[in-house]
N, C-alpha and C positions, 0 to 999 in steps of 0.2 A: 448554561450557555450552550448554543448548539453554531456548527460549521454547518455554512451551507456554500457549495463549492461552488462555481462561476462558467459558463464556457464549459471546455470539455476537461475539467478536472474533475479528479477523485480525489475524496479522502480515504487515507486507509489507515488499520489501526496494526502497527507488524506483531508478529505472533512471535512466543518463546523462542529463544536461541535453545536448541539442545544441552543439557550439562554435559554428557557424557558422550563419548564417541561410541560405534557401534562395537567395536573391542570391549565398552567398558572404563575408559580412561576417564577420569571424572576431569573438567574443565574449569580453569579458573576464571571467573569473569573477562578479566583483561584479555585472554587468548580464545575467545569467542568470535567468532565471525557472525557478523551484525548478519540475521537473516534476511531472507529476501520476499521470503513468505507473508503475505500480509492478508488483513481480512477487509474489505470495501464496506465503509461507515455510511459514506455520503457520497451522490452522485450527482454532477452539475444534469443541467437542462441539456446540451448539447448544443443541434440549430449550428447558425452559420459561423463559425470561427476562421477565423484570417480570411475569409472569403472562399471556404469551401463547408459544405455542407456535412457535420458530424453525426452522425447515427451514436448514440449510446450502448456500447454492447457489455458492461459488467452493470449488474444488482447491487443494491445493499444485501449483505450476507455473503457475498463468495469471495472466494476466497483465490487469490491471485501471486501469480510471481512477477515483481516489479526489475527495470534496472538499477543495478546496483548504486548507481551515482546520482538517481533521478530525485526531485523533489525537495519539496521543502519542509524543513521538521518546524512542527508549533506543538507547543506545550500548553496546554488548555486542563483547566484544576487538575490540575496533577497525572495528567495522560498524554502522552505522548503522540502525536499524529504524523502522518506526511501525507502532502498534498504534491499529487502528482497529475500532468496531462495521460488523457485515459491512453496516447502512443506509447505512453512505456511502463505500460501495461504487457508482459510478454505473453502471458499466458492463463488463464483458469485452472484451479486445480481443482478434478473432482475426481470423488470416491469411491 
């Protein structure tokens, strides 16, 4: 089964939480802060949305910082997703 996102949504797939703090403090799942880091799966077509004109600007493959509240989670064979509009989208991270 494959997502294929709509308008100007993205799928993305979030990346590891760190276990350990930079000290060294090892983390317990529960006290993990859900990261924001994500990796872009799938990317809709763009084109007209609410009646303005979207340009596509992340790839499949990059790797992005979303907001914290955005999106919607689907679980798809046993993977976890969210689907967000490419706005909250903040930023690209490269290397």
């Amino acid at each position: 089964m494959k997502l294929s996102p709509l308008g100007d949504r993205v799928v993305l797939k979030q990346l590891e939480a760190e276990e350990t703090t930079k000290s060294g403090i090892v983390l317990p799942g529960n006290a993990q802060e859900k990261p924001q880091q994500a990796e872009v799966i799938a990317v809709g077509p763009g084109g007209n949305v609410d009646g303005k004109e979207v340009v596509m600007q992340v790839a499949v493959g990059d790797k992005v910082i979303y907001s914290k509240y955005a999106g919607t989670e689907v679980k798809l064979e046993d993977t976890e997703y969210i689907v967000v509009r490419q706005s909250d989208i903040l930023a690209k991270v490269e290397a």
